[in-house]
C-alpha positions as CSV (number, residue, x, y, z in Angstrom):
1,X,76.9,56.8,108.9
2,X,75.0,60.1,107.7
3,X,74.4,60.6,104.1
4,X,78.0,62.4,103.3
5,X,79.9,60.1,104.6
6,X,78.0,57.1,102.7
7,X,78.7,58.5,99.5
8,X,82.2,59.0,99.8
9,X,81.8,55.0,101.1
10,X,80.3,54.1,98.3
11,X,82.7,56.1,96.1
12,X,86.1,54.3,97.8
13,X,84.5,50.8,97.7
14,X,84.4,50.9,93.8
15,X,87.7,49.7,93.6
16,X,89.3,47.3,90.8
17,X,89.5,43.3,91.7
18,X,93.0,42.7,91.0
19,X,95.2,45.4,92.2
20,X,98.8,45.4,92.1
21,X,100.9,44.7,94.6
22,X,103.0,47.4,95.6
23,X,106.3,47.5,97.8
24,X,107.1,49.9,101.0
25,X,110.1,50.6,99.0
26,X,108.3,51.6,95.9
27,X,106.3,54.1,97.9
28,X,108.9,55.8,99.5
29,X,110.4,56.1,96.3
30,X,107.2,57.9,94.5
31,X,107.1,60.0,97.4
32,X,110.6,61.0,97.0
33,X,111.3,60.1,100.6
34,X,114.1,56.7,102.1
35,X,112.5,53.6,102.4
36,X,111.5,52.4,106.1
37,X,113.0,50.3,108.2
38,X,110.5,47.8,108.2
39,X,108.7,47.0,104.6
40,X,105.8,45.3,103.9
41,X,103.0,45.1,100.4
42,X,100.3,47.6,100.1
43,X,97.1,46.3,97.8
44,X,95.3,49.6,98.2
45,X,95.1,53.1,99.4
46,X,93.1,56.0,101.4
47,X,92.8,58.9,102.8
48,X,90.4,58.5,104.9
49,X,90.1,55.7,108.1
50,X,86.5,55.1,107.8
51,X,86.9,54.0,104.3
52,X,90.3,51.7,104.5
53,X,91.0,48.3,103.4
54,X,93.0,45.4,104.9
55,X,96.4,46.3,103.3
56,X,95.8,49.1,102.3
57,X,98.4,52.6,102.8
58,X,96.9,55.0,105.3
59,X,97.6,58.8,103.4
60,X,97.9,60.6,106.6
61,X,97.4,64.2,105.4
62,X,97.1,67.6,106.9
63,X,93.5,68.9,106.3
64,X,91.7,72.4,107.3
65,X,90.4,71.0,110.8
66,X,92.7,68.1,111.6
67,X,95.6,66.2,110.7
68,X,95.1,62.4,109.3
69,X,97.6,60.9,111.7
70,X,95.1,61.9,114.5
71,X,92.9,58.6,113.2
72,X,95.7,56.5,112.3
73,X,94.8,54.2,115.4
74,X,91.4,53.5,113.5
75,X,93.5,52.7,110.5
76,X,95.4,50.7,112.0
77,X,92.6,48.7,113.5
78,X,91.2,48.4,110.2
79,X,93.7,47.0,108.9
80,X,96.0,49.7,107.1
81,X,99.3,47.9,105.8
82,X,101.7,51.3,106.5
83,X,101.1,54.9,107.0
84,X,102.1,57.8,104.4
85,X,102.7,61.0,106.1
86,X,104.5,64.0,106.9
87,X,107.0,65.3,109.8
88,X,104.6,66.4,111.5
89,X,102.9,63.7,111.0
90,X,105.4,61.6,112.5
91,X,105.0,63.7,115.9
92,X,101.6,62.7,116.0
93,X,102.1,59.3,115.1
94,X,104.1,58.8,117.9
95,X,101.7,60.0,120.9
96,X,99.0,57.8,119.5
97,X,101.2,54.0,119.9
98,X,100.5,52.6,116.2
99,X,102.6,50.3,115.6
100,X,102.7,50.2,111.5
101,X,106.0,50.9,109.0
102,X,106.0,54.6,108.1
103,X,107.0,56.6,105.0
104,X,108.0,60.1,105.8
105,X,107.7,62.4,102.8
106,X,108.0,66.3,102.0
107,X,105.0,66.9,100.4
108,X,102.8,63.3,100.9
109,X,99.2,64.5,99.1
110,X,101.4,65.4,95.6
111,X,102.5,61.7,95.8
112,X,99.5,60.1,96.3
113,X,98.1,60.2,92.7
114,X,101.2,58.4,91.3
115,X,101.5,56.2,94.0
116,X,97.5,55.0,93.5
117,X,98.0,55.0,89.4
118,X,100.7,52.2,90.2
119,X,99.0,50.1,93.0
120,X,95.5,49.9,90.9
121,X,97.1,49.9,87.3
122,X,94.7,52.9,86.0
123,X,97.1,53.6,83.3
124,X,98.3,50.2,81.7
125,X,100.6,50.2,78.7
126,X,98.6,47.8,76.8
127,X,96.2,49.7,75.7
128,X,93.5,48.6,77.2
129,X,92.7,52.1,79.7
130,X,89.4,54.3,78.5
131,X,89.8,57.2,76.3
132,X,89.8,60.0,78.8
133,X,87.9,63.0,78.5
134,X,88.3,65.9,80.9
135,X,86.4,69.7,81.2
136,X,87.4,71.8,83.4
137,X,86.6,75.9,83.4
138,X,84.1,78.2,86.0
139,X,80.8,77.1,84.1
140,X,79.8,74.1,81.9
141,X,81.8,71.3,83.1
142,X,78.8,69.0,84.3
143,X,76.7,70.1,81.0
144,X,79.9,69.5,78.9
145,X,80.6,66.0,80.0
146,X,77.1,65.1,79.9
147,X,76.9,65.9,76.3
148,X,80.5,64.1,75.9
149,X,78.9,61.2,77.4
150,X,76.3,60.8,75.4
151,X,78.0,61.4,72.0
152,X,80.5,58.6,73.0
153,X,77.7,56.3,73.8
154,X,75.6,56.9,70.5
155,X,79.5,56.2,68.7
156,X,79.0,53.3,70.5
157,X,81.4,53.1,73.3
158,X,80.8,51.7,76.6
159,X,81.1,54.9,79.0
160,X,81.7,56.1,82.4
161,X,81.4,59.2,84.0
162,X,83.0,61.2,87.3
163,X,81.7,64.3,88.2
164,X,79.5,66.8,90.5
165,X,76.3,65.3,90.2
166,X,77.4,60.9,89.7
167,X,79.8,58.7,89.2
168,X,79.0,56.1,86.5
169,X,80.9,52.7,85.9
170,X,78.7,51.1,83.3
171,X,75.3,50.5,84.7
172,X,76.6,51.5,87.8
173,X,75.7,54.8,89.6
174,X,76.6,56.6,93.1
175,X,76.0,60.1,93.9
176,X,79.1,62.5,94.1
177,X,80.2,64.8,96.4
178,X,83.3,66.2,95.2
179,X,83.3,67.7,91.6
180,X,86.5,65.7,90.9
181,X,86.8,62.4,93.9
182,X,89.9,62.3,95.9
183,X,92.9,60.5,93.5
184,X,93.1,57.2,95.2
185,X,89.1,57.1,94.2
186,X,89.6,58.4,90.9
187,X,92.6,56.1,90.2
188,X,90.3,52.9,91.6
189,X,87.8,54.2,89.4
190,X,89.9,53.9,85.6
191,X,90.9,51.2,86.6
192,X,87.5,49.2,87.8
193,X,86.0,50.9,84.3
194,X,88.7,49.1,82.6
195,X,88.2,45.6,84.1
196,X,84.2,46.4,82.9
197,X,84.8,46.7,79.8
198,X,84.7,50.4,79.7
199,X,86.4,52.1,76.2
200,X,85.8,55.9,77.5
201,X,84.9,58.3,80.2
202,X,84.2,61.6,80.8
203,X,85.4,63.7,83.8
204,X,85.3,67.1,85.4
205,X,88.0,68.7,87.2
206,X,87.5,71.1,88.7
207,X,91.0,74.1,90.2
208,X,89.8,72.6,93.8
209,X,91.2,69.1,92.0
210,X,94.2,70.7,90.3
211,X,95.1,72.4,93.5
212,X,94.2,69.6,95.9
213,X,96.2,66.7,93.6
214,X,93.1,65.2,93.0
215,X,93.8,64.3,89.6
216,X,97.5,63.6,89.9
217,X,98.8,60.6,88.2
218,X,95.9,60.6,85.6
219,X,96.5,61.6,81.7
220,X,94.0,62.3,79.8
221,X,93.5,62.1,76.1
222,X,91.7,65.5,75.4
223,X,90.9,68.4,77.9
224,X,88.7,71.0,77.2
225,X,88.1,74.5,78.1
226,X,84.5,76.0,79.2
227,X,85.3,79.2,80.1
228,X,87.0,81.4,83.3
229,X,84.7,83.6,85.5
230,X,84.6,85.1,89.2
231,X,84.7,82.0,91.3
232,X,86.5,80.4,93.9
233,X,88.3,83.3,94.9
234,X,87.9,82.7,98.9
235,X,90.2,79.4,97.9
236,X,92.2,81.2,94.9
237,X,92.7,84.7,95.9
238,X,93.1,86.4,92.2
239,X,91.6,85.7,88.9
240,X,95.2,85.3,87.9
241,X,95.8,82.9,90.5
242,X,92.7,81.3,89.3
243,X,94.0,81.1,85.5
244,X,97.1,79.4,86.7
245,X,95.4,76.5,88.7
246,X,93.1,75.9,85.5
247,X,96.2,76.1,83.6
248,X,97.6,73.1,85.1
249,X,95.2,70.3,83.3
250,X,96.8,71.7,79.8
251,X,100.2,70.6,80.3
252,X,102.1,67.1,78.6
253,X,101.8,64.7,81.6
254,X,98.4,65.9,82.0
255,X,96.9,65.6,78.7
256,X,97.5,65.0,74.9
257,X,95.2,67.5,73.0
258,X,93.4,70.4,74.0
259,X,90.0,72.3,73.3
260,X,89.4,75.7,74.3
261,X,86.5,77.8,73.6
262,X,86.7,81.5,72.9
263,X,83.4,83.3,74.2
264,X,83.8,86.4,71.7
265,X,86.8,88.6,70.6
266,X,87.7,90.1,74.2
267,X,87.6,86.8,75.9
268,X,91.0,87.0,77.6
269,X,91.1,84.0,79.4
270,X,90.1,81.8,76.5
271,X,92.5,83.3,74.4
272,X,95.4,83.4,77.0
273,X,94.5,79.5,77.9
274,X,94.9,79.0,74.1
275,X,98.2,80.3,74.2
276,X,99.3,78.2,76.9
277,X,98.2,75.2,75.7
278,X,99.5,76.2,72.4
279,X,103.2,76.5,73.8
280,X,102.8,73.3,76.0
281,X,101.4,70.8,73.9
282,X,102.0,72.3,70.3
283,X,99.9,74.2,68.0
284,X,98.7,71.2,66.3
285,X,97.4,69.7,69.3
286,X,95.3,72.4,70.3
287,X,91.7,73.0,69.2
288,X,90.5,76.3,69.7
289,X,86.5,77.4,68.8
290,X,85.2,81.1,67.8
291,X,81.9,81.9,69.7
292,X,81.1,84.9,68.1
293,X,80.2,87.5,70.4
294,X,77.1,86.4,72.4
295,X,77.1,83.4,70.1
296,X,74.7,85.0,68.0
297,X,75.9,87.8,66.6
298,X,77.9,88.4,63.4
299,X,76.9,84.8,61.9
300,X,78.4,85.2,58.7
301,X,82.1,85.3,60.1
302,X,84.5,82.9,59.1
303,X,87.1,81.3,60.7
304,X,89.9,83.8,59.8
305,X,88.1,86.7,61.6
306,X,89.0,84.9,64.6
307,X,92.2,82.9,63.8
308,X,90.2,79.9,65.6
309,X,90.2,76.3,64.5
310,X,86.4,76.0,64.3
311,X,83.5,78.9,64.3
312,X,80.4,78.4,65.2
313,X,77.7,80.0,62.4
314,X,74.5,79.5,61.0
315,X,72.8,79.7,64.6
316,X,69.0,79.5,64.7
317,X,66.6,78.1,67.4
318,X,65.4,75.0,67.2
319,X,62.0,74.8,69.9
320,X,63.9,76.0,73.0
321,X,67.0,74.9,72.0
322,X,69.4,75.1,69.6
323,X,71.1,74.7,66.0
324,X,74.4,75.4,64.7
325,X,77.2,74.6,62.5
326,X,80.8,74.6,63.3
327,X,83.0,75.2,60.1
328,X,86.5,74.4,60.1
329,X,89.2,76.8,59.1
330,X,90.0,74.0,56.4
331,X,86.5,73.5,55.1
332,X,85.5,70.8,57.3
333,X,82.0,71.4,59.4
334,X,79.8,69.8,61.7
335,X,75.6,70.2,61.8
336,X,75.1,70.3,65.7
337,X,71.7,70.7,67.7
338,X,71.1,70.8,71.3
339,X,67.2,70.8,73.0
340,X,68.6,72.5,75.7
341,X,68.0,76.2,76.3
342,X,70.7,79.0,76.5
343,X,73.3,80.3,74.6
344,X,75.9,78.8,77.0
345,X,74.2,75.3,76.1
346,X,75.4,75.9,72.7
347,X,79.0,76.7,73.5
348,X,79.0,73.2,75.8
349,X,77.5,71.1,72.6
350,X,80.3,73.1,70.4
351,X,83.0,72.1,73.2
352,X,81.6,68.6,73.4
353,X,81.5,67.9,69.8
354,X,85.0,68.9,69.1
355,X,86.7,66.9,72.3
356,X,84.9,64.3,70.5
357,X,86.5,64.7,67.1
358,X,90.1,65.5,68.6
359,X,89.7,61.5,70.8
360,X,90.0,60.0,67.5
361,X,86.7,60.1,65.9
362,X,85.7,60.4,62.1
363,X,84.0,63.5,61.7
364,X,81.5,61.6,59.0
365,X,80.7,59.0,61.5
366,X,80.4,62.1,64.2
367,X,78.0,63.3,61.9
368,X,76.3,60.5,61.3
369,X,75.2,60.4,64.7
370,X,74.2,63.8,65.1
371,X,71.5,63.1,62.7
372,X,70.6,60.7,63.7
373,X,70.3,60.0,67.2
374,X,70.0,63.8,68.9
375,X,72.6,63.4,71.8
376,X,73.3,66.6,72.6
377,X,69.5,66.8,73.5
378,X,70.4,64.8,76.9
379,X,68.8,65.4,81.0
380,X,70.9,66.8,82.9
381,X,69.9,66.6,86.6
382,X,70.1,70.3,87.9
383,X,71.5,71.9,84.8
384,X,68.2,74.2,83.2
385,X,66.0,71.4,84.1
386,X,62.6,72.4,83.3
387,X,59.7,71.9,86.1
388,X,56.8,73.0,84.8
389,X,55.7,75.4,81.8
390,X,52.8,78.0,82.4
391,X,54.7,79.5,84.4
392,X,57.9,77.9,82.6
393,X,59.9,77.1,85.8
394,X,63.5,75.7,85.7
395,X,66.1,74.9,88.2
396,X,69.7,75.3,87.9
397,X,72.8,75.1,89.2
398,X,74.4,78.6,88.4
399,X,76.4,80.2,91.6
400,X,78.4,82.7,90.5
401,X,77.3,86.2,88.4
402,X,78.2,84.8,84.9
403,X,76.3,81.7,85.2
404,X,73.4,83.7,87.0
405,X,73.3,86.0,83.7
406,X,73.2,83.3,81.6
407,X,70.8,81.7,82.9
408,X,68.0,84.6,83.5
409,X,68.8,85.5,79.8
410,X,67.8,81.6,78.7
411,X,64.6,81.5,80.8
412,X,63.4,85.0,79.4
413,X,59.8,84.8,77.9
414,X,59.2,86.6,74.9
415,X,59.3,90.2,74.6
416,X,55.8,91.5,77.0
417,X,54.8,88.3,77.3
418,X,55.8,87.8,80.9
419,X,58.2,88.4,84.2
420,X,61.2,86.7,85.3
421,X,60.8,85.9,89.7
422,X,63.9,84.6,90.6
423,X,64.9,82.5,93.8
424,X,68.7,82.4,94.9
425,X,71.1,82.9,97.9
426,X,74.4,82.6,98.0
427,X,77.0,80.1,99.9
428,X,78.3,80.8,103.3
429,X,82.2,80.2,104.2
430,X,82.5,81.4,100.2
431,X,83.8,84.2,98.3
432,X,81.9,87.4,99.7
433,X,82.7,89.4,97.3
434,X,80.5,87.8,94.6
435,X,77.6,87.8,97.1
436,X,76.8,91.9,96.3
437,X,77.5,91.3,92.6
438,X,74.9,88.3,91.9
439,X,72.4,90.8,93.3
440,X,72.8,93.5,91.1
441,X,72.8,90.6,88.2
442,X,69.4,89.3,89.9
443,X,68.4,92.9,89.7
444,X,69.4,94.1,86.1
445,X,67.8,90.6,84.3
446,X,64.8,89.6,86.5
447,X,61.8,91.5,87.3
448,X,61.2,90.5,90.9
449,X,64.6,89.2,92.7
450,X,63.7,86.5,95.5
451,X,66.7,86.8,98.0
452,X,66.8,83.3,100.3
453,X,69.4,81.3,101.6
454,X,71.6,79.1,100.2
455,X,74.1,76.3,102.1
456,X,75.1,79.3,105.1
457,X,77.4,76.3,106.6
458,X,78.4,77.9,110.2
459,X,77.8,81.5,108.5
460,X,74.7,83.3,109.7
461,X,72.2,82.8,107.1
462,X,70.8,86.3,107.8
463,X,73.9,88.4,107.3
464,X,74.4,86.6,104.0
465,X,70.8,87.2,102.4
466,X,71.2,90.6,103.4
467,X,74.8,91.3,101.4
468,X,72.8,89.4,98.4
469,X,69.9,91.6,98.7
470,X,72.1,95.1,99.3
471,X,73.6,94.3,95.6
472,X,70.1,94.0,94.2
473,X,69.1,97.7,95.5
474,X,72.1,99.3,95.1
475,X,72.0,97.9,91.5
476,X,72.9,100.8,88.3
477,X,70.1,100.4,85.6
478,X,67.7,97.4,87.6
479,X,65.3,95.7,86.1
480,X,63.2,94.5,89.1
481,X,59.9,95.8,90.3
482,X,61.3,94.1,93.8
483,X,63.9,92.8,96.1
484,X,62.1,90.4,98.6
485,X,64.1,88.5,101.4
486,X,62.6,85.3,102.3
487,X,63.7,82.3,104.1
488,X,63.8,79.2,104.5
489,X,64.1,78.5,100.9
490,X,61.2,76.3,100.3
491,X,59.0,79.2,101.1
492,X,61.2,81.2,99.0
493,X,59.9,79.0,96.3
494,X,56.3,78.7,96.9
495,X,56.5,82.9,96.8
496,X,57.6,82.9,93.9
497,X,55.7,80.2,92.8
498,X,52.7,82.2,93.7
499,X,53.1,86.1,92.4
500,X,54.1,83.8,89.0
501,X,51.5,84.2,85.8
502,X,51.1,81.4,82.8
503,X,53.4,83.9,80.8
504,X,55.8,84.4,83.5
505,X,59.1,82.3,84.0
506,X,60.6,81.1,87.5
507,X,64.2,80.6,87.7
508,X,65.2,78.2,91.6
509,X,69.1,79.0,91.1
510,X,72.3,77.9,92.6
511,X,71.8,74.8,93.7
512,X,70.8,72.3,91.0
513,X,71.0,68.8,91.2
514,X,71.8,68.9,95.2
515,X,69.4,67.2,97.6
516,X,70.5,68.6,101.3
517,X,71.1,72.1,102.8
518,X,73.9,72.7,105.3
519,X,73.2,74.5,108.3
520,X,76.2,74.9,111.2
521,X,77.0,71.1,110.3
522,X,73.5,69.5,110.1
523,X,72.6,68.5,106.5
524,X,68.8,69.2,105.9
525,X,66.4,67.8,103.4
526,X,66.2,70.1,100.7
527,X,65.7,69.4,96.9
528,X,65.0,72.5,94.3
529,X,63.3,70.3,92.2
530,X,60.8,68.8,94.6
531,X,60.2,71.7,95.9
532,X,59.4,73.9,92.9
533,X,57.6,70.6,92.0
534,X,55.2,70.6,94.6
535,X,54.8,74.7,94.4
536,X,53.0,74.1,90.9
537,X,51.1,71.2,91.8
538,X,49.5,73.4,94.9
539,X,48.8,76.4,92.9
540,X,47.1,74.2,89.8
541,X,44.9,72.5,92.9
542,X,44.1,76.2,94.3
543,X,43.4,77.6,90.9
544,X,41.1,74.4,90.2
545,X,39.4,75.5,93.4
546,X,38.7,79.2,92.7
547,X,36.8,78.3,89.9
């Protein structure tokens, strides 16, 4: 079994110890679709063969490549109890001989969220479920929950967390491979957190989820907003379209309150997500918070400038982080500090802190722990992680233009006291159109842009470097003294690595926490961090040796 398919192993067998027992005839009636013939228990659920249980209800989906009745016959030999499927489905059922009952549906994935709620129990009426965080928006999410995370844990709550980079039930960590897990996994997850013990938990979820069902069936206590920028599109189409997918999580059978941030006074999407929430869940359930222009300007506005909830003032650095206060439109405020760097790393403590206070907390014992245990100054694997200072060099995950901004502006030594050099491709089998604009963002906030690849997938690596790289030259008003094109990626690094001074900073972008490269199938060895890691160590030993 190669790495991939190990994880999402090891994802599907966290599953609760006592599920419940679910009839044929139950299913067919979640999946809006007549009972078979032929009815039997299910204890379980999957979509994929490799990872079934005995008893367990084979979701035989269409995917891009192939459709999931194509394995049933390995289902069925591990044990599957019935199969879920479509009409076409049913065509393909038939060539292969399995012999198992069969519930036909319209529209099987939107069913199978419900259908997995019921069979593990992840939402019991006694109370007893986690309080459920989610974060969805472009950038932030991972950052956001991380921070959530670890305020819940100094409250002291026994957490888990599902996202990009781990899942976490209690002591208990796997590595992720979906932002957001497949919804019979996420389901078996609440529910296996409850039987632990387990009082709340933090998840992403990302449109891919909301679009895919992925999250179906789950309701969460408090969702909050990061913020909407040019991503996706190749699966979305339109920012609009994008805006509606995201839209989804802020609905009533999704989740009770919402948290949106506004970036500054011509964030539309903020504002418009605001809005929405506003008119689905009711004003009073809706927490909105006033960045302030680029977070630091204008810090003596209230709250009324911005008819927001909560604005952030009062912003000054604290080492290469930050600290804040967010003051209430009713008097109310909140001290917050964050050791992480980046302006964008204030707006995800803001976010956190707030989805905090709307789950039920007291805002003095919120305080309380602000001051006195630093959460919001948490790793995050990926996420700005610094690798080394003189040069200061950071990984991080950002893959879109925004997030590239962001992050260039957060590694930026002080004025004439150094360069920016930074290392980034882009992702084949993605949106293109992005590709052209992250290199005229390299171009206008580094001094020397280090074009490399990315994960090409079955793109050819070359073509994509070079529509990066065109961006970068063609850039109005760059910054960069040079566009370089280098591949493979580790030599990308040491490059960069090696034109870098003490004063300079090094930015490895795009691909964060992530430990394999793609290539036409085959996933490589390939860790930013290590990498970078080892750059700096070899330069220190050559610099030791030119003395």
């Amino acid at each position: 079994m190669d790495a991939t398919a190990q994880q999402g192993h090891d994802a599907q067998t966290m599953r609760p110890a006592r599920p419940r027992p679910l009839s044929l005839t139950e299913v067919a009636r979640l999946a809006g679709a007549a009972a078979p013939a032929r009815t039997v228990d299910v204890t379980g659920i999957s979509l994929d063969s490799r990872q079934l249980r005995r008893g367990d209800l084979y979701a035989a989906l269409p995917g891009a490549r192939a459709h999931g009745a194509q394995f049933a016959p390995q289902a069925e030999r591990a044990g599957a109890a019935a199969v879920l499927t479509d009409a076409e489905g049913v065509g393909l059922l038939e060539r292969t001989g399995v012999d198992l009952p069969v519930v036909v549906a319209p529209d099987p994935r939107r069913s199978v969220g419900t259908i997995a709620a019921r069979v593990y129990g992840s939402h019991p009426e006694d109370g007893t479920a986690p309080v459920l965080l989610a974060v969805t928006g472009t950038n932030g999410k991972t950052t956001t929950t991380y921070f959530t995370n670890s305020l819940l844990r100094a409250l002291g709550r026994t957490t888990g967390l599902i996202g990009t980079i781990e899942i976490l039930a209690g002591e208990q960590a796997i590595p992720s491979r979906l932002t957001t897990p497949e919804a019979p996994h996420v389901h078996a997850l609440l529910a296996l957190m409850r039987e632990r013990g387990i009082t709340a938990a933090s998840m992403e979820v990302s449109s891919h989820a909301l679009e895919f069902s992925r999250v179906d069936g789950v309701r969460f206590d408090v969702a909050g907003f990061t913020n909407l920028t040019q991503d996706h599109l190749d699966l979305h189409g339109s920012m609009e379209e994008y805006f509606s997918v995201k839209a989804r999580l802020f609905t009533p059978g999704r989740t009770g309150r919402a948290v949106v941030v506004l970036q500054d006074e011509d964030d539309v999407w903020g504002a418009r997500m605001a809005a929405h929430a506003r008119a689905q869940l009711g004003a009073d359930r809706v927490d909105t918070i006033a960045l302030r222009g680029d977070v630091a300007e204008d810090r003596d506005a209230g709250p009324e400038r911005h008819g927001a909830d909560w604005t952030l003032t009062a912003l000054t650095r604290r080492g290469i982080g930050h600290s804040f206060t967010l003051v209430h439109r009713d008097g109310r405020s909140l001290r917050v500090s964050t050791g992480l760097p980046g302006d964008f790393n204030v707006a995800n403590a803001a976010l956190a802190v707030v989805m905090v206070l709307a789950s039920g907390t007291d805002v003095g014992q919120l305080q309380r722990v602000l001051d006195e245990q630093d959460p919001l100054t948490t790793d995050v694997p990926g996420r700005m992680q610094l690798i080394g200072t003189e040069p200061t060099a950071v990984v991080d995950f950002a893959h879109n233009p925004d997030a590239l901004r962001r992050a260039l502006a957060a590694v930026e030594p002080p004025e004439e006291q150094g360069r920016v050099i930074v290392v980034f491709g882009a992702t084949g089998e993605r949106d293109r159109t992005k590709r052209p604009i992250m290199g005229a963002v390299a171009a206008r906030h580094a001094d020397v842009v280090i074009v490399t690849d990315d994960d090409p997938h079955d793109e050819e690596p070359a073509g994509i470097r070079e529509e990066v790289a065109a961006g970068a030259r063609a850039a109005d008003g760059a910054r960069a003294e040079e566009v370089l094109v280098l591949a493979p990626r580790a030599v990308a690094i040491r490059a960069a690595v090696a034109m870098a001074g003490p004063g300079d900073s090094v930015l490895v972008a795009g691909r964060g926490h992530e430990t394999v490269q793609e290539i036409r199938g085959v996933d490589h060895p390939l860790d930013d961090r290590e990498e970078l890691r080892a750059a700096l160590a070899d330069a220190r030993q050559g610099r030791r040796e030119d003395r």
